[in-house]
C-alpha positions in Angstrom: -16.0 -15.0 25.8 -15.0 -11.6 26.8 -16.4 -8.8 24.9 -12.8 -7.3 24.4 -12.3 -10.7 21.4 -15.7 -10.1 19.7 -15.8 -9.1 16.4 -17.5 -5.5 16.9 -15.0 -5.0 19.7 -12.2 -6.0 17.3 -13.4 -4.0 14.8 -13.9 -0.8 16.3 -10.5 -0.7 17.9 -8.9 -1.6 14.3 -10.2 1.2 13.1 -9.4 3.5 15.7 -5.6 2.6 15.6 -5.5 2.9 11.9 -6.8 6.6 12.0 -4.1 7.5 14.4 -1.3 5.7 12.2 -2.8 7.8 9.3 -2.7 11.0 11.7 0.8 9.9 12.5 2.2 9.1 9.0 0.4 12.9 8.2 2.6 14.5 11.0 5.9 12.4 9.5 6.1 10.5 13.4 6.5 7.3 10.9 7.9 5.5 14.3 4.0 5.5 15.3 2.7 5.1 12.3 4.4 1.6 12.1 3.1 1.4 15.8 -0.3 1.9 15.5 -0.3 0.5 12.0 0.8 -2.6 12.9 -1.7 -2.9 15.9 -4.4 -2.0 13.7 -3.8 -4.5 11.2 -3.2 -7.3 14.0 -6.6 -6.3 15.2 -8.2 -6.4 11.7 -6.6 -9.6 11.0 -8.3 -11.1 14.3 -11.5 -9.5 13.7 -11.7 -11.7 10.6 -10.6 -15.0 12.3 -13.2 -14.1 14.8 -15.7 -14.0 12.3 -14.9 -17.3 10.6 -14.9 -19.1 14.0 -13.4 -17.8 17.3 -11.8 -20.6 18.1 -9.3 -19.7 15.0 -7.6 -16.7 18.2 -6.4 -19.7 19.6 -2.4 -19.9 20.4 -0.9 -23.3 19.9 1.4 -23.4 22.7 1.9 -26.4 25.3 -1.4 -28.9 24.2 -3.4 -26.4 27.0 -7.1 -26.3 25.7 -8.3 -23.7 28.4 -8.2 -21.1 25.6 -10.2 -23.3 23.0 -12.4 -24.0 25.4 -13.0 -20.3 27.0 -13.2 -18.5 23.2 -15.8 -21.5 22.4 -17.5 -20.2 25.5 -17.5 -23.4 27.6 -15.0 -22.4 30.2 -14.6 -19.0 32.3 -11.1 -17.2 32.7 -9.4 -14.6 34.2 -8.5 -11.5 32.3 -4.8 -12.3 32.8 -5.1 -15.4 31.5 -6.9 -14.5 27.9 -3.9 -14.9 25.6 -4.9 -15.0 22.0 -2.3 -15.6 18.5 -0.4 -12.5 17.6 -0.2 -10.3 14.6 2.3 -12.2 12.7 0.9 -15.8 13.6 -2.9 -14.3 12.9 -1.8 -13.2 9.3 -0.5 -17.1 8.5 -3.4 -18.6 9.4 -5.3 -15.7 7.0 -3.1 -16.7 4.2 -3.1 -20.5 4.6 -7.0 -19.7 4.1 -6.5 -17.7 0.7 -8.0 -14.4 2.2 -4.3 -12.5 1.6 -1.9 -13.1 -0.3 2.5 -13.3 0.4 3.4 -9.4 1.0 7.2 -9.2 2.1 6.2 -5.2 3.1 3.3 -6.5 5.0 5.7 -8.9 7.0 8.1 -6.0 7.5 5.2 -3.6 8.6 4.5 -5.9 11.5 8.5 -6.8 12.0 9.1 -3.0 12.6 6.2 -2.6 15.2 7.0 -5.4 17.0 10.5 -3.8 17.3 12.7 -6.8 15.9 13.5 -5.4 12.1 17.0 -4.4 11.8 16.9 -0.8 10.7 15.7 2.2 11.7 12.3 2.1 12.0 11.2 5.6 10.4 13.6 5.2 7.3 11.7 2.1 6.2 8.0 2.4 7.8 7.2 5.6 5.6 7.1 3.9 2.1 4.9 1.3 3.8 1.7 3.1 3.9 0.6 1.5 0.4 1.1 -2.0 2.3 -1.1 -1.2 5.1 -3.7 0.3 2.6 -4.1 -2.5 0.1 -4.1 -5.0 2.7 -6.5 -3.4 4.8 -8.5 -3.3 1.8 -8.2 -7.1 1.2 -9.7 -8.1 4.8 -12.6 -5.3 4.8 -13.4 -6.9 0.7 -13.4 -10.3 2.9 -15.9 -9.1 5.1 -17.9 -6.8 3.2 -16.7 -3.8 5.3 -17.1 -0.2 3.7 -13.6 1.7 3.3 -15.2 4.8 4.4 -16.6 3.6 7.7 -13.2 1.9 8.4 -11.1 5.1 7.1 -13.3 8.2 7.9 -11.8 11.6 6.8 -8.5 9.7 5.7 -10.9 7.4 3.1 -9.6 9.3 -0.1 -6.0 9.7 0.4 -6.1 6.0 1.2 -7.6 5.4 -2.3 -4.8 7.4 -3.7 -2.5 5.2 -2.1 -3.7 1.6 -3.7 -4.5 3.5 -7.2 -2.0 1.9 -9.4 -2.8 4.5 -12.5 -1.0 7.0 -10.8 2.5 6.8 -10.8 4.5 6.5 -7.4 5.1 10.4 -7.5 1.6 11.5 -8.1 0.3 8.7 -4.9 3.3 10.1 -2.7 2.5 14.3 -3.8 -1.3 13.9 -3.3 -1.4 11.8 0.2 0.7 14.6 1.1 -1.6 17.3 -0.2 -4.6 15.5 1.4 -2.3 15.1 4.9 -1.5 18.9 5.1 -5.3 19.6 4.4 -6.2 17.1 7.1 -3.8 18.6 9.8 -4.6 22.4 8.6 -7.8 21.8 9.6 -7.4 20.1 12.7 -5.6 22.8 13.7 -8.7 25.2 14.1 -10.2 22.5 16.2 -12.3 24.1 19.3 -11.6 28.0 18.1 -14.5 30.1 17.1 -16.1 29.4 14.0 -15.1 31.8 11.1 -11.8 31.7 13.0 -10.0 29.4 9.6 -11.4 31.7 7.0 -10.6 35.1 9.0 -6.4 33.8 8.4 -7.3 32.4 4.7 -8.4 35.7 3.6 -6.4 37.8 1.3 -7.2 41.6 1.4 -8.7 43.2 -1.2 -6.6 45.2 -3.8 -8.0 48.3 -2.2 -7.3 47.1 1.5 -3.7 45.9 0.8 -0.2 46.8 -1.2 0.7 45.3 -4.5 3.8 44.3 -4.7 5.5 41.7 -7.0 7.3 38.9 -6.8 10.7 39.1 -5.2 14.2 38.5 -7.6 17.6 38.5 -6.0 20.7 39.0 -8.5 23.9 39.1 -8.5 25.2 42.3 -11.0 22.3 41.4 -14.1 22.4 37.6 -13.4 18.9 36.6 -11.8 19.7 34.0 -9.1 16.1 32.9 -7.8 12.6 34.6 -7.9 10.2 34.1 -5.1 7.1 34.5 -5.6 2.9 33.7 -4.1 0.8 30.8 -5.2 -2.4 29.5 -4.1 -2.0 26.7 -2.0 -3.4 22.8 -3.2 -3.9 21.4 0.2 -5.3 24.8 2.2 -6.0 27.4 -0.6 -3.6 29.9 1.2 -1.0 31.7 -0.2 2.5 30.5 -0.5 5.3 30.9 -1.7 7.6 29.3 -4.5 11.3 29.6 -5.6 11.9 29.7 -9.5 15.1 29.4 -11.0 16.4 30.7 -14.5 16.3 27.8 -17.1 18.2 29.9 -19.8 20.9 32.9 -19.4 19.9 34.5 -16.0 19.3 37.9 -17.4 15.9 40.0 -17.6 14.8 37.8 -20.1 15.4 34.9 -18.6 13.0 31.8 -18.8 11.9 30.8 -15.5 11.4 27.6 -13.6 9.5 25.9 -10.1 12.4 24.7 -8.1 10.7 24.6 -4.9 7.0 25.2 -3.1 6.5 26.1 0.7 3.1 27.3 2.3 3.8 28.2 5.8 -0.2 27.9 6.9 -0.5 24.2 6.3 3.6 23.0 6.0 3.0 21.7 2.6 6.5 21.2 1.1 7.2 20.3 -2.7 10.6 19.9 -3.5 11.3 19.9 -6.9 9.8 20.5 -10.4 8.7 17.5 -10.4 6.3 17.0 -7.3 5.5 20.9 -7.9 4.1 19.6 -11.4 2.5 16.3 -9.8 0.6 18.7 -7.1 -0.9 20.8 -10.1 0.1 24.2 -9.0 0.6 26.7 -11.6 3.5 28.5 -11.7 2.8 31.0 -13.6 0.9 32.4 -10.7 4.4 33.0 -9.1 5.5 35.7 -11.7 2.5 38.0 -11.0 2.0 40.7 -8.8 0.3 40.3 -5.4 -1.7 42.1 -2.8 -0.4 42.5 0.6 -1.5 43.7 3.7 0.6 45.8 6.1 0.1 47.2 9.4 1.9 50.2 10.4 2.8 51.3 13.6 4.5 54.5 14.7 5.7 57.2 12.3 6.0 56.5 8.6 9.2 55.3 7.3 11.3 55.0 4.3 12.0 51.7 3.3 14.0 51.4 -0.1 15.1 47.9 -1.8 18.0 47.4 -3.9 20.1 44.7 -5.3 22.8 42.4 -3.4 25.9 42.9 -5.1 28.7 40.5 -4.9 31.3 41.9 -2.2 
């Protein structure tokens, strides 16, 4: 039997795909991440068959036993005549054994990479990353695999992911923290070491200019405050809007509305997910240091209010 069927071979290249469909779900390309998901899964699912017998690869189609007979290694074929069950047959056969269970989302996982679901494929394949976590989880139980060796660096946001004591906004707010952390990183891939910390480093109160945070009015009414905040997924500084919860005047009580660090593209949308992601707002209201280059002559720089008009 060829090498390219055996259960190592299998194996490896589940795990390869499902890496990149985490990468890809990370980068929101959720058209590849139902892509490679689904291919990882189909080659997961087969691995498994494999191991029970490898005669279970075989395709029912037109009473032909030259694949029964080449994957039970008594026959020799070409490459191009190697044709083995696909994803959604493979995952029958799994079930009809008891090794996973009926999973509508699993069926649509593999329905959207194979191209026939009737939507678009993005809208639908993003929610889906739960599926392909908890039934990834199921096969490598089956077969006494280790998440981490199947998972690598994406190991605990997959754990977040199948961890029903978390509610669905915590799961979707910390995958994304651990996603922004994961591509952050990656992006200091190959440059000289020291080279993430250098941009991660605030200056000093003596090396830098302490401002606060920034309100914009209109007359006395306070219409947002921007403001710095450490970072959850990259520790760098970013910034978040508040908004007056009470009469928008100087004593206004102040609000998260939104979160944005521009090091890592971590985005939290609303009070909510800002809460979920742990970040404390009160940070936002204090002053912070600053460092500014000059060039050329000093100049005067005043700031004032916008004014209606």
């Amino acid at each position: 039997m060829d090498d390219a069927l055996s259960f190592e071979s299998l194996l490896s290249k589940a795990r390869h795909a499902a890496q990149k469909a985490m990468d890809d779900h990370a980068r929101g390309e959720y058209d590849e991440f139902a892509l490679h998901g689904g291919v990882a899964f189909e080659r997961l699912a087969k691995a498994v068959l494999v191991s029970k017998n490898p005669a279970y690869l075989v395709e029912m189609r037109n009473g032909n036993s030259d694949m029964l007979l080449y994957l039970c290694g008594d026959l020799e074929l070409k490459a191009d005549k190697v044709r083995t069950v696909g994803a959604s047959e493979a995952i029958k056969r799994l079930r009809r054994m008891k090794v996973l269970p009926e999973d509508a989302q699993l069926d649509q996982l593999i329905d959207l990479r194979n191209g026939t679901a009737h939507t678009t494929i993005g809208d639908q394949a993003k929610a889906l990353l739960p599926t392909l976590a908890e039934n990834v989880e199921a096969l490598l139980k089956h077969l006494g695999q280790p998440l981490g060796a199947f998972w690598g660096r994406w190991t605990s946001a997959v754990h977040v992911a199948v961890d029903e004591e978390r509610d669905e906004i915590q799961r979707d707010v910390e995958i994304r923290i651990k996603q922004a952390r994961h591509l952050f990183d990656d992006r200091f891939k190959g440059l000289p070491e020291g080279a993430k910390e250098r941009i991660l480093k605030e200056p000093h109160r003596g090396e830098g200019m302490l401002i606060g945070p920034i309100t914009m009015k209109n007359g006395d009414k306070i219409l947002f405050i921007v403001g710095s905040v450490p970072c959850p997924a990259c520790g760098g500084k970013a910034s978040m809007t508040l908004t007056p919860i009470t009469q928008p005047d100087a004593t206004a009580d102040m609000a998260a509305d939104s979160f944005q660090c521009h090091l890592c593209g971590l985005e939290l949308n609303n009070p909510i997910e800002i809460r979920a992601a742990g970040v404390d707002t009160d940070v936002a209201l204090l002053p912070s240091t600053v460092s500014i280059k000059q060039t050329g002559a000093p100049s005067d720089v005043r700031i004032g209010e916008t004014r209606a008009g």
